[in-house]
C-alpha positions in Angstrom: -63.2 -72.1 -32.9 -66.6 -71.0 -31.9 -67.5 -70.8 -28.5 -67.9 -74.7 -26.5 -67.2 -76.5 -23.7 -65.3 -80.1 -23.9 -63.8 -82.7 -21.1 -60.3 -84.1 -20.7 -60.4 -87.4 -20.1 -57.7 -90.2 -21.3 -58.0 -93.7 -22.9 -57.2 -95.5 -20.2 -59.7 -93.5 -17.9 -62.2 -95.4 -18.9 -63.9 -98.7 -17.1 -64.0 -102.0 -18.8 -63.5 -105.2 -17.8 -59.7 -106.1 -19.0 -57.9 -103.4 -16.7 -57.5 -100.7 -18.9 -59.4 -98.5 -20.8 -60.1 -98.9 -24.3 -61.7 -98.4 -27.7 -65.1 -100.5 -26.6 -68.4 -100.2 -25.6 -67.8 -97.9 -23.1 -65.8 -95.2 -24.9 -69.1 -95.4 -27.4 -70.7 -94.9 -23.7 -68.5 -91.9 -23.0 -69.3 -90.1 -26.6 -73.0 -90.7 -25.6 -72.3 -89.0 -22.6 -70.5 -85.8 -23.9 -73.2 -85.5 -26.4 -76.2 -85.5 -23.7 -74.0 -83.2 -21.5 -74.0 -80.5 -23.7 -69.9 -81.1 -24.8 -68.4 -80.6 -28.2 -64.9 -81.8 -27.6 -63.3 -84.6 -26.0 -59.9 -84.2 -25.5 -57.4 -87.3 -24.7 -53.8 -87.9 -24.0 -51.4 -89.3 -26.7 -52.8 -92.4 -27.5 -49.1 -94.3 -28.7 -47.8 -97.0 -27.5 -46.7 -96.9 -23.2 -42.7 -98.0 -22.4 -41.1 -97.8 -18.8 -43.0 -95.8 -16.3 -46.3 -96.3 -18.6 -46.4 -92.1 -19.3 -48.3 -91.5 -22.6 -45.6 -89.1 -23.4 -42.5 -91.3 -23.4 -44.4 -93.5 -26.3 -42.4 -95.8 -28.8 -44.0 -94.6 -31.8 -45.1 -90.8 -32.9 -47.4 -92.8 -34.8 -48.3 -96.0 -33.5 -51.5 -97.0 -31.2 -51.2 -98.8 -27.8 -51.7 -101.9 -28.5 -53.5 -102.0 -25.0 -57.0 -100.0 -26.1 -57.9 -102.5 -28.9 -60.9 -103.8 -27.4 -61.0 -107.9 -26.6 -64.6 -107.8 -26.6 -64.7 -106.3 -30.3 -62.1 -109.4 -30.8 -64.3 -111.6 -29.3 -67.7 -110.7 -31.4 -64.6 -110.7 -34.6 -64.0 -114.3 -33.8 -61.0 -113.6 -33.0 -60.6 -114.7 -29.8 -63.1 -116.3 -27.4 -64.6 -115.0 -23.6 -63.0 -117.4 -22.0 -59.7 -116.5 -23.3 -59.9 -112.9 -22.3 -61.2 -113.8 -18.6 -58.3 -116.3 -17.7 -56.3 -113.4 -16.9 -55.9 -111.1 -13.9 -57.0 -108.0 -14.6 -56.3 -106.4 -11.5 -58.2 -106.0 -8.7 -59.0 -102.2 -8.5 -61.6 -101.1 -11.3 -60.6 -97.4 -10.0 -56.5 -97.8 -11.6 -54.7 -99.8 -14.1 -52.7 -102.6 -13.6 -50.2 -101.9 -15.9 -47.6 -104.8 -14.3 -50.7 -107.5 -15.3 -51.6 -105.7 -18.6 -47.9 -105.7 -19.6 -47.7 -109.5 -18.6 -50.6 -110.6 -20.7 -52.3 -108.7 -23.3 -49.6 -109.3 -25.7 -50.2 -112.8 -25.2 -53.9 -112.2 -26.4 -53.0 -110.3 -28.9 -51.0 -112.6 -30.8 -53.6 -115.5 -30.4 -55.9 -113.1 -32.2 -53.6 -111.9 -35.2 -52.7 -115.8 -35.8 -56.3 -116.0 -36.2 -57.1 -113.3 -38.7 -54.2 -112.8 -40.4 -54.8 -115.1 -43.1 -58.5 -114.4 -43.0 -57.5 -110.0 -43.2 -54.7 -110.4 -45.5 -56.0 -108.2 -48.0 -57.2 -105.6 -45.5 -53.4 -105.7 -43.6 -51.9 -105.4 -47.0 -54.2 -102.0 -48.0 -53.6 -100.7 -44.4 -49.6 -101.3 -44.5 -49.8 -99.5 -47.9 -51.4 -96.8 -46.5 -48.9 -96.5 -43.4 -45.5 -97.8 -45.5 -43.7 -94.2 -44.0 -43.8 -95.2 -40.5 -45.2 -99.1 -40.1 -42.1 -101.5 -41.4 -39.8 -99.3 -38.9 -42.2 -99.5 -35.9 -42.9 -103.4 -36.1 -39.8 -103.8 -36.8 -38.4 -102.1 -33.9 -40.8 -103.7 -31.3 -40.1 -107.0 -32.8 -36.2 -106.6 -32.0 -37.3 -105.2 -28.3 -38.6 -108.3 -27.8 -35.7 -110.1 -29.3 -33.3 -108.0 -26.9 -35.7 -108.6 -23.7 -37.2 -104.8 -24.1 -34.0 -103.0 -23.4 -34.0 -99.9 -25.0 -32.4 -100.1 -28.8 -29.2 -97.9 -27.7 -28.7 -100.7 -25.4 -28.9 -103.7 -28.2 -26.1 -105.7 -28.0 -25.7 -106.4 -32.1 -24.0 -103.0 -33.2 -25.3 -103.6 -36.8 -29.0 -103.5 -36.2 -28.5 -100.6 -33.4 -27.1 -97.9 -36.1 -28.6 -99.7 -38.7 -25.7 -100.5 -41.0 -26.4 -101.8 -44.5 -28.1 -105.2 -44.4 -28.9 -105.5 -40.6 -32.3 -104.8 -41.4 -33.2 -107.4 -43.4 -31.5 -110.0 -42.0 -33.6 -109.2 -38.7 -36.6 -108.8 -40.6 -36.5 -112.4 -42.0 -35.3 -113.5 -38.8 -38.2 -112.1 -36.6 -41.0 -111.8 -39.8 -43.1 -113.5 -37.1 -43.2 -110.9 -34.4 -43.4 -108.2 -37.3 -46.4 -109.5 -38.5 -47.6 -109.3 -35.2 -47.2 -105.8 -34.4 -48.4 -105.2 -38.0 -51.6 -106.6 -37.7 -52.1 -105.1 -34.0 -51.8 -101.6 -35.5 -54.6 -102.9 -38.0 -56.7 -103.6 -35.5 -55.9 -100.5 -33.4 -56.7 -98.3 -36.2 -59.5 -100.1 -37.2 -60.9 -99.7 -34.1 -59.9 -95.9 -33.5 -61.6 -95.0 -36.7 -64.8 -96.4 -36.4 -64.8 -94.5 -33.0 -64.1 -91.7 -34.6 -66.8 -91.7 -37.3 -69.3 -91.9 -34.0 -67.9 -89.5 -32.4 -68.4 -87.6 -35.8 -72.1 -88.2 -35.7 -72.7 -87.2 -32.4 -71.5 -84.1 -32.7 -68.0 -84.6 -30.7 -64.6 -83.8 -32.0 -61.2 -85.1 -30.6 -58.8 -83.0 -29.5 -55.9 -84.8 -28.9 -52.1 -84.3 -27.5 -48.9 -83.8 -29.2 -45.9 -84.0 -27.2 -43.2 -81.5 -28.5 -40.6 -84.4 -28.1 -40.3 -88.2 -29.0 -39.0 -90.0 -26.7 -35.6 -91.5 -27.1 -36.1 -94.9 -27.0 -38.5 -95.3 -30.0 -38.2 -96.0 -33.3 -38.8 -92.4 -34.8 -35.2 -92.0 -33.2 -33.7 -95.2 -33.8 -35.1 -95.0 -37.7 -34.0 -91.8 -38.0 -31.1 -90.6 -36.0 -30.1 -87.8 -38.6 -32.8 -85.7 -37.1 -31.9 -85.7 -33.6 -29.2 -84.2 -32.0 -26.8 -87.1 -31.7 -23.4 -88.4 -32.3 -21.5 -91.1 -34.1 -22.5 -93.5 -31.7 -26.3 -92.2 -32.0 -26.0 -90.9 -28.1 -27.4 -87.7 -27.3 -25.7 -84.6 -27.0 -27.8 -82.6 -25.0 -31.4 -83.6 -23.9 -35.2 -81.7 -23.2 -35.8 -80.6 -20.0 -37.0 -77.0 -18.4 -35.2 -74.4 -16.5 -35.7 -73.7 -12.4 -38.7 -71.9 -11.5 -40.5 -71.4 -8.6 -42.1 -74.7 -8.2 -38.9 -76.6 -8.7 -35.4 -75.7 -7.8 -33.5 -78.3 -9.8 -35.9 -77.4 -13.0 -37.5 -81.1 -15.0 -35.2 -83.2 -16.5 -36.8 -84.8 -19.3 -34.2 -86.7 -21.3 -35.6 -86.5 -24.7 -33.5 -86.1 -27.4 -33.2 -82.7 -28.6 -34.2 -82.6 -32.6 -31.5 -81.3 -35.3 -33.5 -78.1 -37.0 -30.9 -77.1 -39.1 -31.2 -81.1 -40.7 -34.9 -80.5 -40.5 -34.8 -77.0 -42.3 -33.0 -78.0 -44.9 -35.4 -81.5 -45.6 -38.3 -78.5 -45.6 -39.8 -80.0 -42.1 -40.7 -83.1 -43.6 -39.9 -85.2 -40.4 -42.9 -82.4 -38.9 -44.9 -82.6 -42.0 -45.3 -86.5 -41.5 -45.7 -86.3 -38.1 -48.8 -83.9 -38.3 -50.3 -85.7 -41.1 -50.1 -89.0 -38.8 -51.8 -86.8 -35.8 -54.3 -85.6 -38.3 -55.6 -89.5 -39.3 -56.4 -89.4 -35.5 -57.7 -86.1 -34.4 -59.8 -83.5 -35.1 -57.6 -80.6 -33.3 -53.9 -80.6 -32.2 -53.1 -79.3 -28.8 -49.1 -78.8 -29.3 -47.8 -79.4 -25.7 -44.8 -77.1 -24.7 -45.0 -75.0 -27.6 -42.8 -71.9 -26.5 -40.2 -74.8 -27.2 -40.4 -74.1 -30.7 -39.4 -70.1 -29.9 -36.9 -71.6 -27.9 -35.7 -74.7 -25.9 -33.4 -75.4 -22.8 -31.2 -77.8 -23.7 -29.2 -79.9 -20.9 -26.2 -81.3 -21.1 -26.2 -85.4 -21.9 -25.7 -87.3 -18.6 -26.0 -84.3 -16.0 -28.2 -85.1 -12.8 -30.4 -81.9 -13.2 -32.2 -79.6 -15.5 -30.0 -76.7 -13.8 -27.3 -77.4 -16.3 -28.8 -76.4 -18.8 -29.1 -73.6 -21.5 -31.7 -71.5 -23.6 -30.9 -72.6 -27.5 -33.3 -70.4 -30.3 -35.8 -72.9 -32.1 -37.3 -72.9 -35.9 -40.3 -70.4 -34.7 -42.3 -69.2 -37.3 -40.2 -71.3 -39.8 -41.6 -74.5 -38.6 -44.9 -72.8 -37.8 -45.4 -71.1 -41.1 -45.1 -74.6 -42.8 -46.9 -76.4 -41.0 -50.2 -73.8 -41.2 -49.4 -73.8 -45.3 -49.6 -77.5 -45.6 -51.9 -78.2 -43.0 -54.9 -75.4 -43.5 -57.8 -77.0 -42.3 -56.4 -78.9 -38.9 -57.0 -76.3 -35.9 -54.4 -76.5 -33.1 -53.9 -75.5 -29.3 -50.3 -73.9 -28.1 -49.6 -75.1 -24.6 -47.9 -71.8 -23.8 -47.7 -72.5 -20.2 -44.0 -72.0 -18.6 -41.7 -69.5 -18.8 -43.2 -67.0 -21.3 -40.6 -64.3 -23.0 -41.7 -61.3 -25.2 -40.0 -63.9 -28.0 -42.8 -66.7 -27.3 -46.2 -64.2 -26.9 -44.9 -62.9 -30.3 -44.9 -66.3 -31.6 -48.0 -67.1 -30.4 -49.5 -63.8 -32.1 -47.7 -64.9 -35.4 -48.9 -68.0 -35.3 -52.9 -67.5 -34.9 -53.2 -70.2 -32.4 -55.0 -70.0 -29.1 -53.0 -70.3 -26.3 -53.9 -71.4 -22.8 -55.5 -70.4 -19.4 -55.5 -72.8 -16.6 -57.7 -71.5 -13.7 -55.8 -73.2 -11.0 -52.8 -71.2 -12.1 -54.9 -67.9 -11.7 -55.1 -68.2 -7.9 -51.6 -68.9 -7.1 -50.4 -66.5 -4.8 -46.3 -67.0 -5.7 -46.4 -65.0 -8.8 -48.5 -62.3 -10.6 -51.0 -64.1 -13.0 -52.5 -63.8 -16.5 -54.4 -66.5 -15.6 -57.6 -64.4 -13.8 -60.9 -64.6 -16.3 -61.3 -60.5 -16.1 -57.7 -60.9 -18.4 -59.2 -63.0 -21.3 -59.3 -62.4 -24.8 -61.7 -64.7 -26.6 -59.3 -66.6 -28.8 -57.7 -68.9 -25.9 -58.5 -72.1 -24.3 -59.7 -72.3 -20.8 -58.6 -75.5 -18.6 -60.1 -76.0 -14.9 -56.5 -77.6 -15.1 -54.5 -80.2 -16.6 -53.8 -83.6 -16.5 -50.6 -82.2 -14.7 -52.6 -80.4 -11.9 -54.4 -81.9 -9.3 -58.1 -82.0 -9.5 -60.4 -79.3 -8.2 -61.1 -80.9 -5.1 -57.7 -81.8 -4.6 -56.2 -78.9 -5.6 -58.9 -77.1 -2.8 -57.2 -79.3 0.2 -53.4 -79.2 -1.1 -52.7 -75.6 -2.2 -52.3 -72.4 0.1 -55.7 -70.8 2.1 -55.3 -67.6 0.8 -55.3 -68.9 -3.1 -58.8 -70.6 -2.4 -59.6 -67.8 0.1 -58.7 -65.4 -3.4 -60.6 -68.2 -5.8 -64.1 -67.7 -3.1 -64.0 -64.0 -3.2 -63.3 -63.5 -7.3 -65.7 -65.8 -8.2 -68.0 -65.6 -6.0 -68.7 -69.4 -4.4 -70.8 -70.5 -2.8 -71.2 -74.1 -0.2 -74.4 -74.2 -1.8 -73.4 -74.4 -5.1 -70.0 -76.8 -4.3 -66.5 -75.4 -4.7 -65.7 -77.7 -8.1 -69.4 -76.1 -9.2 -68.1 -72.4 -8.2 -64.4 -73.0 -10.4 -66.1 -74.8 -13.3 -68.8 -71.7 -13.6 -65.7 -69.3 -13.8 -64.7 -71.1 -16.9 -67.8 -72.0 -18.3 -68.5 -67.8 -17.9 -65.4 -66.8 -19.0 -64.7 -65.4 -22.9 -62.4 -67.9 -23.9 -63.5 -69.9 -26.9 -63.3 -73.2 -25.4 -63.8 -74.2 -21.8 -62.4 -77.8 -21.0 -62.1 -79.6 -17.1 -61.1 -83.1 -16.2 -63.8 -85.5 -15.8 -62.9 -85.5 -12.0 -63.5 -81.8 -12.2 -67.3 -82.5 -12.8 -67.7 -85.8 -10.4 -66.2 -83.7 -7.7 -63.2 -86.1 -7.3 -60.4 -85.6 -4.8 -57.6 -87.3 -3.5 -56.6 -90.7 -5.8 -58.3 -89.2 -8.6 -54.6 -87.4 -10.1 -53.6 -88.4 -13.0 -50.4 -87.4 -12.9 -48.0 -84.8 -10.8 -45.0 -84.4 -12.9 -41.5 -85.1 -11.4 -42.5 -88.2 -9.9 -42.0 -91.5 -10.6 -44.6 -93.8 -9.9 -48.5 -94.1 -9.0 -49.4 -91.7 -12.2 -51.7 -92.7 -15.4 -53.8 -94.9 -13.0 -56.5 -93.3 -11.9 -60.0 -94.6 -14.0 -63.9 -93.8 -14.1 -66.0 -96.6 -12.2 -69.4 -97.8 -13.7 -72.2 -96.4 -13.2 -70.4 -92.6 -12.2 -71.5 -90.7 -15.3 -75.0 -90.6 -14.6 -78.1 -88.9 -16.6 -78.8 -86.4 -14.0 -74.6 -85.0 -14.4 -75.1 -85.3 -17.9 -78.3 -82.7 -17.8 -76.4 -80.7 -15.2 -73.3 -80.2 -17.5 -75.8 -79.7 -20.3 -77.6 -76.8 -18.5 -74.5 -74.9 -17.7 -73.1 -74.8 -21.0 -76.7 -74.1 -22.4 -76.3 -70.9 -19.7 -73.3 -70.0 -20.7 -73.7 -70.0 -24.5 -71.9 -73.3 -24.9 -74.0 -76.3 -25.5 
């Protein structure tokens, strides 16, 4: 990865009309924008399809879009569906956050008036795109179409035994049943993907790649689980034996619970990783570099018992390592990826990391913490890492200034050297932008300066994250020349 300078910003960050981000005219906008400013990547959250608590890593498919960022004005100018149609709902009333309660209540609605229009008229298109997806497409639609028939519960919650293991038969008699809601979610994934690549291409020609997020775990109520139980840790009754989470540390005493569903290596090893395999190849149809999120998971994994009430239950269990990682490399030469090798790091994991040849990460936030010793500190870089201003787990620069400890900004001042002239966000982003690491990225609210409302997500609490989104008119020309002449300084444009 040669040395560049990118921006983190999700999907659903972005302004349009309809209450959530999407795939439009101004994502086009936002590629426009990185290209002025001097940026090379734009890196995004998991783009799959949202369930309860609207968290882009709890997503139903490993493979699916959200149907939420295919673009009603595209369908409109398609013919699709008319301007009146798309205006007669309520958006929301805050262009600065989603309304996921109104988006939830409607889109779908939209949707389907659109795919009884075109499917007729895109048959042959569908057809060719189906083929294309057959390893993960029949399961997906046909798992959202029996969420829907089972009022959204989660499928280990479906009351018909047959279809919830998937016993001989069940199936197809559900598919005939419901063929009408399958073609639905069918032909939104055409238009997803439709969409998504033509985006892509620009992105392409202005110089941008995407980096995008892959979430160690699938979530448990999805259908990669529910289609294939075999390669999760589960029993007869396809119920979890133990689940994800990570161990106490210093910022929390009862450790995270995540709940995922812990996978079955020793099933996966001896199928040669093809569940992974598949999986990357589906990443690789919509990114240009992987950034694998939790990756000292793979050294090892802390696995909690099924049903306890925190992560302190739990217990270090060895992972595939270099098995996994070693296949995926061989098969997969020419995709570039990003370890998240934030956590609890053990001799094990930085030797996996070496093995592996990926960059790892530096997050300057963490570099100032006074609680611990840090790695994080610029003066300790080698060249082949990535450098974050943070994550979409840490507060923004701004924020982060107001909420953490005076003598960790009193420590960021004095090492860097910043100035009131220059603006604290200015003074963090220059430490990165200076720094050796390959590849410098910051949140967009890292750049505008953004404080409190603008976080898109503090992990370990329910509610009020994935909101927060860019308001018109805030990415000007004048930030866009600014950004441009700092990575132009710092060897990055």
């Amino acid at each position: 990865m040669k040395r560049s300078c990118g921006v983190l910003l999700p999907i659903s960050s972005l302004p349009s009309p309809h209450g959530i981000g999407t795939l439009g005219k101004e994502a086009y906008g936002f590629v426009d924008f990185l290209a002025a400013a001097g940026q090379s990547y734009w890196q995004m959250l998991p783009v799959g399809p949202t369930s309860y608590g609207d968290s882009p890593y709890q997503s139903f498919s490993a493979y699916a879009g959200n149907p939420y960022f295919v673009d009603l004005d595209a369908l409109v100018r398609d013919g699709l569906l008319t301007a009146e149609e798309t205006e007669a709902y309520d958006w929301g009333d805050d262009p600065g956050k989603v309304d996921y309660a109104g988006i939830y209540a409607h889109r779908l609605a939209l949707l389907r008036k659109a795919a009884d229009r075109g499917w007729d008229r895109d048959r042959r298109q569908v057809e060719a795109f189906a083929a294309e997806n057959k390893g993960w497409l029949p399961d997906y639609a046909l798992f959202m179409a029996l969420k829907r028939h089972f009022g959204m519960k989660s499928w280990t919650e479906w009351p018909d035994a047959d279809i919830r293991l998937r016993r001989p038969g069940a199936a197809e008699r559900y598919g005939e049943e419901l063929a009408g809601d399958v073609r639905l979610f069918t032909y939104i994934q055409y238009l997803f993907f439709t969409q998504w690549e033509a985006l892509r291409t620009y992105a392409h020609q202005k110089g941008v790649s995407i980096i995008g997020d892959l979430p160690i775990y699938v979530a448990m109520d999805s259908a990669d689980v529910w289609a294939d139980p075999g390669s999760f840790q589960l029993d007869g009754e396809n119920v979890p034996k133990e689940v994800s989470g990570v161990p106490p540390d210093s910022f929390n005493a009862d450790g995270q619970l995540w709940g995922n569903p812990l996978y079955n290596w020793d099933a996966m090893k001896a199928d040669g990783y093809g569940w992974w395999i598949r999986r990357i190849a589906g990443a690789a149809r919509l990114y240009d570099v992987l950034r694998i999120d939790h990756f000292r998971g793979l050294e090892s994994y802390w696995a909690v018992p099924y049903g306890a009430k925190t992560a302190k239950e739990g217990r270090w269990v060895k992972g595939p390592g270099m098995d996994l990682v070693g296949v995926l490399t061989g098969w997969f030469p020419n995709i570039r990826f990003i370890a998240e090798d934030l956590g609890y790091l053990t001799p094990e994991v930085r030797q996996l990391l070496q093995d592996s040849g990926f960059p790892g990460m530096k997050v300057l936030e963490f570099a100032f913490d006074s609680r611990e010793p840090s790695n994080y500190l610029p003066h300790t870089y080698t060249s082949h890492c990535v450098c974050y201003a943070g994550t979409h787990d840490n507060a923004p620069i701004m924020l982060w200034k107001d909420e953490a400890a005076e003598e960790d900004i009193a420590m960021a001042r004095q090492y860097l050297g910043i100035n009131d002239g220059e603006g604290f966000h200015w003074g963090i982003l220059r430490g990165g932008l200076s720094s050796v690491a390959d590849l410098f990225v910051a949140q967009m609210q890292d750049y505008l300066g953004l404080g409190a409302g603008s976080r898109m997500n503090t992990p370990g609490i329910l509610g009020g994250n994935w909101q927060w989104r860019l308001l018109p008119g805030q990415l000007t020309p004048e930030l866009a020349e600014k950004m441009a002449a700092a990575a132009r300084l710092y060897g990055r444009a």
